[in-house]
PDB file of N, CA, C and O in Angstrom:
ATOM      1  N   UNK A   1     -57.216  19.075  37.036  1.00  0.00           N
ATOM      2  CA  UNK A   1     -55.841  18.868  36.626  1.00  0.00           C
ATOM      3  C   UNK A   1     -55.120  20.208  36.663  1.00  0.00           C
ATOM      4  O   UNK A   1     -55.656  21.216  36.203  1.00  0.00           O
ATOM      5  N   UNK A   2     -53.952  20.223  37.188  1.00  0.00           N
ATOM      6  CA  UNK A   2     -53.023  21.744  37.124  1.00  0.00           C
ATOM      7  C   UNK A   2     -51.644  21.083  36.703  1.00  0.00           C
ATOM      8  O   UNK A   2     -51.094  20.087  37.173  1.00  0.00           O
ATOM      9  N   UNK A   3     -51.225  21.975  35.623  1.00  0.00           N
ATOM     10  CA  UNK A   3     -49.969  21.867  35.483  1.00  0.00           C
ATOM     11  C   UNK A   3     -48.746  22.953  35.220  1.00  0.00           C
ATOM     12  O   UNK A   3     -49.192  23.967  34.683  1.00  0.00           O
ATOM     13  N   UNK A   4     -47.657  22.991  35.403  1.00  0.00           N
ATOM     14  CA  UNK A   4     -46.629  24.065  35.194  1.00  0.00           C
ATOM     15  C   UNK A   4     -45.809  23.160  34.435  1.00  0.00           C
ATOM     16  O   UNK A   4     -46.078  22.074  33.921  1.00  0.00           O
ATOM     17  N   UNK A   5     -44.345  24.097  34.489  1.00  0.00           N
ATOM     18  CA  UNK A   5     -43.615  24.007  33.327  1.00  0.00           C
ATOM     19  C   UNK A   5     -41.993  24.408  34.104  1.00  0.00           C
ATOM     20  O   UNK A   5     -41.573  25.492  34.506  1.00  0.00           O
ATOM     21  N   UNK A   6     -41.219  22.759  34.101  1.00  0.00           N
ATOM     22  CA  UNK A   6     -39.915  22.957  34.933  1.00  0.00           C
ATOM     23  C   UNK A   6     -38.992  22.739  33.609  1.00  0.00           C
ATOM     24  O   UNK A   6     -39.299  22.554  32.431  1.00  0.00           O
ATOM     25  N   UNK A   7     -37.815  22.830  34.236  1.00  0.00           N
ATOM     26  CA  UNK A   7     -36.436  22.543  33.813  1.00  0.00           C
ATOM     27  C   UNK A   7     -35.854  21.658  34.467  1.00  0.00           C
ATOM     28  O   UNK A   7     -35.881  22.096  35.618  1.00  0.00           O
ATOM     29  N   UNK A   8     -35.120  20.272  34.483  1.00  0.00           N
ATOM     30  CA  UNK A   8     -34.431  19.908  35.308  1.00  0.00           C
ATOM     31  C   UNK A   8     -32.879  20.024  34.358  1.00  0.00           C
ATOM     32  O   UNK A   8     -32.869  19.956  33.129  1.00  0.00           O
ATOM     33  N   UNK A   9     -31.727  20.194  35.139  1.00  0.00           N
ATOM     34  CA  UNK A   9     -30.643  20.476  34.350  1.00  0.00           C
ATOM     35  C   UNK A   9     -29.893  19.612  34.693  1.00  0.00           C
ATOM     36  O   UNK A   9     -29.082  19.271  33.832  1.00  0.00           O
ATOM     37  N   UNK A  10     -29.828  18.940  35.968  1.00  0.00           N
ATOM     38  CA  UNK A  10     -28.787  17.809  36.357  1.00  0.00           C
ATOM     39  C   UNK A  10     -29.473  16.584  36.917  1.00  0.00           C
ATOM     40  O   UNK A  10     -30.672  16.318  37.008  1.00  0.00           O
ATOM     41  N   UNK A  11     -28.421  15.925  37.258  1.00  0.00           N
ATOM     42  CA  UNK A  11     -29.239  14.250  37.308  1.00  0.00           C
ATOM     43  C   UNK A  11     -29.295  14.098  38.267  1.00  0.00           C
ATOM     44  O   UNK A  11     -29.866  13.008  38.269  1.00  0.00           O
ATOM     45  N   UNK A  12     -29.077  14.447  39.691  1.00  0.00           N
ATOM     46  CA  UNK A  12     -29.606  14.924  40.763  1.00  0.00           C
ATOM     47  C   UNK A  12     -30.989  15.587  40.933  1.00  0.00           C
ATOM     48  O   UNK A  12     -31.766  15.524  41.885  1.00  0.00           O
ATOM     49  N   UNK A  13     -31.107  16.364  39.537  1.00  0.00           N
ATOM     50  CA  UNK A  13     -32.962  17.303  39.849  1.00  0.00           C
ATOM     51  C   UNK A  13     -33.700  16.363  39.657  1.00  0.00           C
ATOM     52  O   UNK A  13     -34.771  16.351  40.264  1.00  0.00           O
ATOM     53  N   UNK A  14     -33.229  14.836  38.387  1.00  0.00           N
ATOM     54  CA  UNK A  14     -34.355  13.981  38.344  1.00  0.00           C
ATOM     55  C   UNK A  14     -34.359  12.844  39.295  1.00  0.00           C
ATOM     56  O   UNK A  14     -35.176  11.925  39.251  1.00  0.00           O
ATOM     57  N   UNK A  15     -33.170  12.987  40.365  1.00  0.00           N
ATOM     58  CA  UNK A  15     -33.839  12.133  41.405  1.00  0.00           C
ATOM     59  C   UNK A  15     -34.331  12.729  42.468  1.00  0.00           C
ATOM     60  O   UNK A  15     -34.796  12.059  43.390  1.00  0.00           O
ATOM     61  N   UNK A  16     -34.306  13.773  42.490  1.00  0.00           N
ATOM     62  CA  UNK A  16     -34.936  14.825  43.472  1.00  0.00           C
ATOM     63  C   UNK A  16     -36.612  14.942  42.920  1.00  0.00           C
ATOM     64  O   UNK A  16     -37.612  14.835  43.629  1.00  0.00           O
ATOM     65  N   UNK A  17     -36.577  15.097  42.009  1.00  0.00           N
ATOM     66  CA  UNK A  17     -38.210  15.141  41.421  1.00  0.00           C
ATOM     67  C   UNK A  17     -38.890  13.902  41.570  1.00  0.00           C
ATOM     68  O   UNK A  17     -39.788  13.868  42.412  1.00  0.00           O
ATOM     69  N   UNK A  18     -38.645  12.910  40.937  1.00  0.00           N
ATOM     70  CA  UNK A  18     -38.559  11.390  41.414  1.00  0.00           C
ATOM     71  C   UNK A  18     -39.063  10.723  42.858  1.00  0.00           C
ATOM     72  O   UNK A  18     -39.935   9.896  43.124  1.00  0.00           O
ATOM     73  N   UNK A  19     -38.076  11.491  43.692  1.00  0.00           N
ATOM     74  CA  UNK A  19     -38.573  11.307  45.479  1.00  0.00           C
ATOM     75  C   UNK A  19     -39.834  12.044  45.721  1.00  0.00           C
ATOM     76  O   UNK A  19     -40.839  11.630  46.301  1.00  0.00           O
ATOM     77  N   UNK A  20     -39.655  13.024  45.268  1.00  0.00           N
ATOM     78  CA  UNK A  20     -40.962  14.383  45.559  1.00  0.00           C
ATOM     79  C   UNK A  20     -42.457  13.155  44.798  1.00  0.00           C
ATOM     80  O   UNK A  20     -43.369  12.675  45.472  1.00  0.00           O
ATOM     81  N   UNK A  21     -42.296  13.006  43.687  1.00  0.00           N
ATOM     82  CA  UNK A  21     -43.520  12.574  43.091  1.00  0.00           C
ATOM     83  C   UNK A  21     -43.948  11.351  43.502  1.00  0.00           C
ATOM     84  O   UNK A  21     -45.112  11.049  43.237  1.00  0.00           O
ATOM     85  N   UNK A  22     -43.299  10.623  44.059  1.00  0.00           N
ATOM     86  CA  UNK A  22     -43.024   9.129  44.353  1.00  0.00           C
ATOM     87  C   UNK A  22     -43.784   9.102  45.960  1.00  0.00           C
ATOM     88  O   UNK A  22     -43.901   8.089  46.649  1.00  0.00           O
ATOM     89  N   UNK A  23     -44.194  10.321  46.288  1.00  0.00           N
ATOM     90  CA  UNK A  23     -44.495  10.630  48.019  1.00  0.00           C
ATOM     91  C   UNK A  23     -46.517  10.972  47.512  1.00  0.00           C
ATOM     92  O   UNK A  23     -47.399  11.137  48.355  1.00  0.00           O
ATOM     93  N   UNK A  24     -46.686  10.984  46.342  1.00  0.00           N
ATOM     94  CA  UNK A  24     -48.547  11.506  46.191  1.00  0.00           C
ATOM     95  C   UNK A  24     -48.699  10.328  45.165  1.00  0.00           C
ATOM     96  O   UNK A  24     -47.974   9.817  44.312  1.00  0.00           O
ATOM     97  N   UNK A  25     -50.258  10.085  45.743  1.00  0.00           N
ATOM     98  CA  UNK A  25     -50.617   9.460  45.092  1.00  0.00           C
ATOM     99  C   UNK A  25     -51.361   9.874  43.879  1.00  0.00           C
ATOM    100  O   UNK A  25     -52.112   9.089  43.300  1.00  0.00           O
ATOM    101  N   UNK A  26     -51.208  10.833  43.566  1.00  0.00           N
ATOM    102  CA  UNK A  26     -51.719  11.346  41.917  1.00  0.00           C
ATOM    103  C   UNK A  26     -50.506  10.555  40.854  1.00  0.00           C
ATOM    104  O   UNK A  26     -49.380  10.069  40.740  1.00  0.00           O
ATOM    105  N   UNK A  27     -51.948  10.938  40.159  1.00  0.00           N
ATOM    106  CA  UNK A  27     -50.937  10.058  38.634  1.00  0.00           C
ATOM    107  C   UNK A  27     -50.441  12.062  38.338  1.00  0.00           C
ATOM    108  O   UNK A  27     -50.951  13.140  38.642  1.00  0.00           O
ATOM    109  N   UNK A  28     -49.308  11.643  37.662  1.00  0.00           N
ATOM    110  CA  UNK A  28     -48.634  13.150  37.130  1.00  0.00           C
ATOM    111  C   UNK A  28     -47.325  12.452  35.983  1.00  0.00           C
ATOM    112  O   UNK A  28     -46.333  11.732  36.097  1.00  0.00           O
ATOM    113  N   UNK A  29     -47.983  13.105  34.996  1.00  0.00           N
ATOM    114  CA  UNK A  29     -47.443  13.348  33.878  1.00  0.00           C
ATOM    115  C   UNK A  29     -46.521  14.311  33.501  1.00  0.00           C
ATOM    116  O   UNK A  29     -46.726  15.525  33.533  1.00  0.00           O
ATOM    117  N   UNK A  30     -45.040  13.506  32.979  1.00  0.00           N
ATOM    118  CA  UNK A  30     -44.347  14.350  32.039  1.00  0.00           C
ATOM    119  C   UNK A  30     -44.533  14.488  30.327  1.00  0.00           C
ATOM    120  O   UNK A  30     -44.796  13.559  29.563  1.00  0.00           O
ATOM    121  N   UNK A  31     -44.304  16.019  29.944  1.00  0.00           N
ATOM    122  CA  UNK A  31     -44.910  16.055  28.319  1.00  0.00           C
ATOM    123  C   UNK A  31     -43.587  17.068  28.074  1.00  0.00           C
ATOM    124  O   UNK A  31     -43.189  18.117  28.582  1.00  0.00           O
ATOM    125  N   UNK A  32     -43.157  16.213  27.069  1.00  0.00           N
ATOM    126  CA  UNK A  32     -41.979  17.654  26.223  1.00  0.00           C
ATOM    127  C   UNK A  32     -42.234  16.725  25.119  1.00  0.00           C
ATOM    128  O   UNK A  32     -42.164  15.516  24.897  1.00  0.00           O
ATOM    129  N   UNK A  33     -42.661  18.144  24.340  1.00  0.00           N
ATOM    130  CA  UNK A  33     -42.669  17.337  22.880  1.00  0.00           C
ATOM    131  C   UNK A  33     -43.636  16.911  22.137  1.00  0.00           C
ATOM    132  O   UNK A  33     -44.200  17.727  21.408  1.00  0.00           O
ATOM    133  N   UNK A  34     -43.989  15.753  22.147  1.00  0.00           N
ATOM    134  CA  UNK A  34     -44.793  14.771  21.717  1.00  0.00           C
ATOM    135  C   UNK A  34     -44.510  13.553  22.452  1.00  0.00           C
ATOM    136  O   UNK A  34     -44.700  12.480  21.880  1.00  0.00           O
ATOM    137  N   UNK A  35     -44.232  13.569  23.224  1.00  0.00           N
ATOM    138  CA  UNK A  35     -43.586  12.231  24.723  1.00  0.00           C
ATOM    139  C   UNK A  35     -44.309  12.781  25.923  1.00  0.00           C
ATOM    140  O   UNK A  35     -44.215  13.890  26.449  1.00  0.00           O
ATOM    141  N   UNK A  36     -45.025  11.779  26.217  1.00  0.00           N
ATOM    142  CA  UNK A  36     -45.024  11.874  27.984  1.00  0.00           C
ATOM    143  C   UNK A  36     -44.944  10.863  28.391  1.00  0.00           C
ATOM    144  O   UNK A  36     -45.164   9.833  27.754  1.00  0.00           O
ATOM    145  N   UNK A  37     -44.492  10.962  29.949  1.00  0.00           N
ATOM    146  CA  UNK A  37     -43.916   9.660  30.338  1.00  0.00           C
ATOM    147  C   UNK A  37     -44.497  10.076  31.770  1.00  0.00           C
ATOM    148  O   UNK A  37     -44.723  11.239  32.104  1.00  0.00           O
ATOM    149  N   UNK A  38     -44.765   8.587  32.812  1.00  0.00           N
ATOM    150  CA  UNK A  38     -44.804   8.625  33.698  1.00  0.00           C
ATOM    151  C   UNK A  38     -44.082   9.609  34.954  1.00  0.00           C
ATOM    152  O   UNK A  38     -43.041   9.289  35.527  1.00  0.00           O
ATOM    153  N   UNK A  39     -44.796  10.746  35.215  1.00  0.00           N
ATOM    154  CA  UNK A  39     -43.346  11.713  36.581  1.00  0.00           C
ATOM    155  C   UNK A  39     -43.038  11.022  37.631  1.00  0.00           C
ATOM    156  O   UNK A  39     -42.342  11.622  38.451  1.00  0.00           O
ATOM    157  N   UNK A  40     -43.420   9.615  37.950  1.00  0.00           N
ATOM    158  CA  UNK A  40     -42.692   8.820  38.816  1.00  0.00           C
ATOM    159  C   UNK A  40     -41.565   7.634  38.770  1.00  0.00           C
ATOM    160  O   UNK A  40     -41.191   6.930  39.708  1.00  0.00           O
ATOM    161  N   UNK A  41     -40.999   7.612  36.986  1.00  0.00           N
ATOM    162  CA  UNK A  41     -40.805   6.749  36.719  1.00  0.00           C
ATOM    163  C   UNK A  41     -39.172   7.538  36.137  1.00  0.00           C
ATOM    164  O   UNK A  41     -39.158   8.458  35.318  1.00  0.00           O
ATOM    165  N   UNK A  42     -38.034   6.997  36.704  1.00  0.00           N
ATOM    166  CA  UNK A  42     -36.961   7.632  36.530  1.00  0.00           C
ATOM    167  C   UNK A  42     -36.435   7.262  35.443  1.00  0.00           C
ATOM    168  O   UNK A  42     -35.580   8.077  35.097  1.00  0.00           O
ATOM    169  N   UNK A  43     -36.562   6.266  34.618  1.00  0.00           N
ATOM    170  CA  UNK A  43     -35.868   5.758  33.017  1.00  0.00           C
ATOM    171  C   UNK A  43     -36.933   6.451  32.320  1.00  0.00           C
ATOM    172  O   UNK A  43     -36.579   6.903  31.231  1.00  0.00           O
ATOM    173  N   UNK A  44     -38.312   6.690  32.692  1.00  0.00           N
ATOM    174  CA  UNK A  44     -38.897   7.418  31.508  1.00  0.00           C
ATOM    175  C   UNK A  44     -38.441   9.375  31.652  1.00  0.00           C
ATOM    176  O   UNK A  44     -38.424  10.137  30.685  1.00  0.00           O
ATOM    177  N   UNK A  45     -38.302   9.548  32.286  1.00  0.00           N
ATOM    178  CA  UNK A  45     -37.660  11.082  32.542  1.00  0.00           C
ATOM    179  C   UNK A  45     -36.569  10.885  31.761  1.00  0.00           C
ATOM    180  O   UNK A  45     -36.667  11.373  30.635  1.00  0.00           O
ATOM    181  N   UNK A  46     -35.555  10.318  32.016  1.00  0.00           N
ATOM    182  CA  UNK A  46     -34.065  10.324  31.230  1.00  0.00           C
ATOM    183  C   UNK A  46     -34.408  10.465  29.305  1.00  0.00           C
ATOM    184  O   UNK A  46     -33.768  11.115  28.480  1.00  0.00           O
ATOM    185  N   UNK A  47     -35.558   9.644  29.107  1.00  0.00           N
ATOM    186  CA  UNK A  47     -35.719   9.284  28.193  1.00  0.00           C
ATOM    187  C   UNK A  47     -36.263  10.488  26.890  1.00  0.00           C
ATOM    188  O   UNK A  47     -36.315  10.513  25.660  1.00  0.00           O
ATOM    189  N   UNK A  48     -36.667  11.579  28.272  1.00  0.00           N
ATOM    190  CA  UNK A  48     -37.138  12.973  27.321  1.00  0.00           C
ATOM    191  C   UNK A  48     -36.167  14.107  27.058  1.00  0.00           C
ATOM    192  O   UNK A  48     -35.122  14.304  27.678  1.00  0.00           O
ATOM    193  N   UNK A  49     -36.626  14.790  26.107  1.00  0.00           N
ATOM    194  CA  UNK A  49     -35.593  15.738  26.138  1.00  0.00           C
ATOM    195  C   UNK A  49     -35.014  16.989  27.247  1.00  0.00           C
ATOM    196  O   UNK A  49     -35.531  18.105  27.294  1.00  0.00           O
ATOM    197  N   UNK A  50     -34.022  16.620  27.979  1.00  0.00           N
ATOM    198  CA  UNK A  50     -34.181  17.410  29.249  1.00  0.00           C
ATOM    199  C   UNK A  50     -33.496  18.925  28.493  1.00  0.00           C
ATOM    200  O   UNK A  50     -33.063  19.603  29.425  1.00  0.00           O
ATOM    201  N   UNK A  51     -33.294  19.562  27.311  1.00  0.00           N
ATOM    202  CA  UNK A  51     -32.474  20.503  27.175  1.00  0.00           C
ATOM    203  C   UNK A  51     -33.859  21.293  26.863  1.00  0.00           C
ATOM    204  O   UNK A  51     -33.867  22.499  26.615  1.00  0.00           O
ATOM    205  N   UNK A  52     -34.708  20.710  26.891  1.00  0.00           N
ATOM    206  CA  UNK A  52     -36.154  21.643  26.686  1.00  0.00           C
ATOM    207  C   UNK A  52     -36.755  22.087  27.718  1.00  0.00           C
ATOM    208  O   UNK A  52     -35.918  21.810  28.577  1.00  0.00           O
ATOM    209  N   UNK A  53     -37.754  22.665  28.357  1.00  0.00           N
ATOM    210  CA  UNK A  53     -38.857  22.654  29.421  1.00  0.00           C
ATOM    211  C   UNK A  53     -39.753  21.562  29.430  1.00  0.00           C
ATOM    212  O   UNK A  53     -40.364  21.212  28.420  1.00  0.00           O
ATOM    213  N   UNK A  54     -39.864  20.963  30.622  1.00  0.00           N
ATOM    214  CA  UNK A  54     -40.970  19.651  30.361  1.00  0.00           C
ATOM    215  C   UNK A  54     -42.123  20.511  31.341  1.00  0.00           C
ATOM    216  O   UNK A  54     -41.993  21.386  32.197  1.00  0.00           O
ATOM    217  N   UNK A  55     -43.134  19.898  30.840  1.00  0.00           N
ATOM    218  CA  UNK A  55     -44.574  20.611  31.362  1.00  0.00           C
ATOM    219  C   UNK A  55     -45.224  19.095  32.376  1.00  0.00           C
ATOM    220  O   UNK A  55     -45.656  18.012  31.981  1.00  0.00           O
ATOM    221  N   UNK A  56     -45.052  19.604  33.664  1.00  0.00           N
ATOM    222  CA  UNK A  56     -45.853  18.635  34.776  1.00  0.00           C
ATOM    223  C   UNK A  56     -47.583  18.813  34.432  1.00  0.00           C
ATOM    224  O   UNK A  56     -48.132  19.892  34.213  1.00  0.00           O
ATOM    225  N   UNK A  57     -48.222  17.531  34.450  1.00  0.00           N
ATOM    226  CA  UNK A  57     -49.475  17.708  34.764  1.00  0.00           C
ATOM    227  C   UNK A  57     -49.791  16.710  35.672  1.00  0.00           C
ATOM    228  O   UNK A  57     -49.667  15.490  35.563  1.00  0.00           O
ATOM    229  N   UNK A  58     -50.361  17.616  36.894  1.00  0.00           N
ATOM    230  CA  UNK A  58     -50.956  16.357  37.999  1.00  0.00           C
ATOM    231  C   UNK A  58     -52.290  16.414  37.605  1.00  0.00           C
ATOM    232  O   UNK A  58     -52.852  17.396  37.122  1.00  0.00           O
ATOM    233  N   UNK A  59     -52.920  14.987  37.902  1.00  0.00           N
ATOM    234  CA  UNK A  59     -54.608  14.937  37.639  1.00  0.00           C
ATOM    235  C   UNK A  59     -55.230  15.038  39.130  1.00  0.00           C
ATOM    236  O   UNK A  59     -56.086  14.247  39.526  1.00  0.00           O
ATOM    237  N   UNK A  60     -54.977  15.554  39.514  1.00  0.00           N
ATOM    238  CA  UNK A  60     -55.855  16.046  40.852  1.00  0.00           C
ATOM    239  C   UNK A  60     -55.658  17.702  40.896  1.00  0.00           C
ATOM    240  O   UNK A  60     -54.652  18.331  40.570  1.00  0.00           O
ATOM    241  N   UNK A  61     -57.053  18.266  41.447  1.00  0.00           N
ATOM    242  CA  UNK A  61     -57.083  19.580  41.778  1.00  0.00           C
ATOM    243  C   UNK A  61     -56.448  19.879  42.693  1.00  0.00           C
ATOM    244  O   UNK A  61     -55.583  20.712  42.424  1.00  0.00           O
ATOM    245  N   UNK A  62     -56.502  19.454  44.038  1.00  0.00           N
ATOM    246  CA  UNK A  62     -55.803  19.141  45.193  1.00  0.00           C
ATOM    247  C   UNK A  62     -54.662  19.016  45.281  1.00  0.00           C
ATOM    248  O   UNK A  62     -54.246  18.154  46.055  1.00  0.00           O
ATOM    249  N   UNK A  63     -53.687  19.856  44.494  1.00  0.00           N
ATOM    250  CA  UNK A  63     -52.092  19.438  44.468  1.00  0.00           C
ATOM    251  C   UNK A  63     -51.345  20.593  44.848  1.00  0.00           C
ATOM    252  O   UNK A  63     -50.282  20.638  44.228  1.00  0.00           O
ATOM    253  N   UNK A  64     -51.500  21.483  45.590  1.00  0.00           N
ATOM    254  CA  UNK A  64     -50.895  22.321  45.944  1.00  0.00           C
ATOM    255  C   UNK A  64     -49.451  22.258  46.834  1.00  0.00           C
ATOM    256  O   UNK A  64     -48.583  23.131  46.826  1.00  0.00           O
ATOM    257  N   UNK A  65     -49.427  21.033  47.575  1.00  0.00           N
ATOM    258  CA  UNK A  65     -48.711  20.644  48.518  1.00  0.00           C
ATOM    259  C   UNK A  65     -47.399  20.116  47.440  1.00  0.00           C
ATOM    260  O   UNK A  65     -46.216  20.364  47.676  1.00  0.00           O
ATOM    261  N   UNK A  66     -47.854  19.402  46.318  1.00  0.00           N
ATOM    262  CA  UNK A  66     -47.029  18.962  45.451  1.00  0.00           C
ATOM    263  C   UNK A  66     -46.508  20.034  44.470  1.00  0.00           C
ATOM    264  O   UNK A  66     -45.296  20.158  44.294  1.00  0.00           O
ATOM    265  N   UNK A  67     -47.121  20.562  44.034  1.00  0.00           N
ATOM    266  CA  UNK A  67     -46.753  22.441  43.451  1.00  0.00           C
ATOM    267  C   UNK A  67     -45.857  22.636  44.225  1.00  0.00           C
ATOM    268  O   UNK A  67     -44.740  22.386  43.771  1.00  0.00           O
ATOM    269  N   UNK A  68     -45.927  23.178  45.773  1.00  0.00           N
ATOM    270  CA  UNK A  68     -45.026  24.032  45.719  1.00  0.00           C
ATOM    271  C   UNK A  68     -43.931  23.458  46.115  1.00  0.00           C
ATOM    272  O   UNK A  68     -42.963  24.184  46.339  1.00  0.00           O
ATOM    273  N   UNK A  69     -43.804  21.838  46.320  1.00  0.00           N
ATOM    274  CA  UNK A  69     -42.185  21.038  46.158  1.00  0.00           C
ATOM    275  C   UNK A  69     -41.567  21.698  45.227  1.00  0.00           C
ATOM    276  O   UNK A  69     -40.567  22.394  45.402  1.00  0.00           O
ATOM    277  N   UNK A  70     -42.346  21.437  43.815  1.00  0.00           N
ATOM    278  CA  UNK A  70     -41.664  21.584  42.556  1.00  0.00           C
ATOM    279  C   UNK A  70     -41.546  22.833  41.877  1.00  0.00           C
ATOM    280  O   UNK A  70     -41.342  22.906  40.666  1.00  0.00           O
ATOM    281  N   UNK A  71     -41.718  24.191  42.921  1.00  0.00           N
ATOM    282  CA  UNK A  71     -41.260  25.136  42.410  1.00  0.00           C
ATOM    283  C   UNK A  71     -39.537  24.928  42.337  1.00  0.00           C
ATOM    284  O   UNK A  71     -38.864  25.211  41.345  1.00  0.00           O
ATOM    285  N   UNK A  72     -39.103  24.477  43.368  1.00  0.00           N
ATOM    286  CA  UNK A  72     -37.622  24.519  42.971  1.00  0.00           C
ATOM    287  C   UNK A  72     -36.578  24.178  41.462  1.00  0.00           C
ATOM    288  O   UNK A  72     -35.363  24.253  41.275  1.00  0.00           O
ATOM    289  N   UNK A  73     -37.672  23.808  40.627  1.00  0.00           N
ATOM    290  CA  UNK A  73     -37.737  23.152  39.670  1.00  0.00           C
ATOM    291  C   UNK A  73     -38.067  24.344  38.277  1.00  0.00           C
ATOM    292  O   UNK A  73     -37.583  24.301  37.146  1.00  0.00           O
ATOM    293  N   UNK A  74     -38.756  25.055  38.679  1.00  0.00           N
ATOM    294  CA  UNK A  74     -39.391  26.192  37.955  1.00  0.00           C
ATOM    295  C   UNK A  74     -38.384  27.060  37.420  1.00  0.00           C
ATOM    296  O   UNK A  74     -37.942  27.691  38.380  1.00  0.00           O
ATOM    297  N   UNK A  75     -37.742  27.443  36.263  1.00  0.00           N
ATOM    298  CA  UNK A  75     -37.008  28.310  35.773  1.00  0.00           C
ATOM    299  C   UNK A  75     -37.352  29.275  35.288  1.00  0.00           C
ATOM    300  O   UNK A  75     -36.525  30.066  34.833  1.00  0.00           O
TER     301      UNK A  75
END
């Protein structure tokens, strides 16, 4: 499992993240907080606190290709 730690600030980044995650078949988790929600699932993203950092975790080692989509994401 590897995970980092984005920002999305507009509602464009969560359909941009959305497309990106929606393309691997890893399960990948959003966590801010005490919430995680599905990272492919666009009503559960809305649903967290986006004024925080949310922390991605993909469950595959093998995710590099998906990393470095979501550096754009990285603040």
């Amino acid at each position: 499992m590897k995970s980092i730690s984005i920002k999305l600030s507009l509602t464009e980044d969560i359909k941009d993240l959305v497309r990106i995650t929606s393309k691997y078949p890893y399960d990948i988790d959003l966590k801010s907080g005490r919430y995680i929600v599905d990272g492919k699932s666009i009503l559960g993203i809305f649903s967290l606190n986006l004024n925080e950092p949310i922390e991605v975790e993909v469950h595959s080692d093998n995710c590099d290709d998906l990393l470095s989509e979501l550096q754009q994401f990285v603040k």
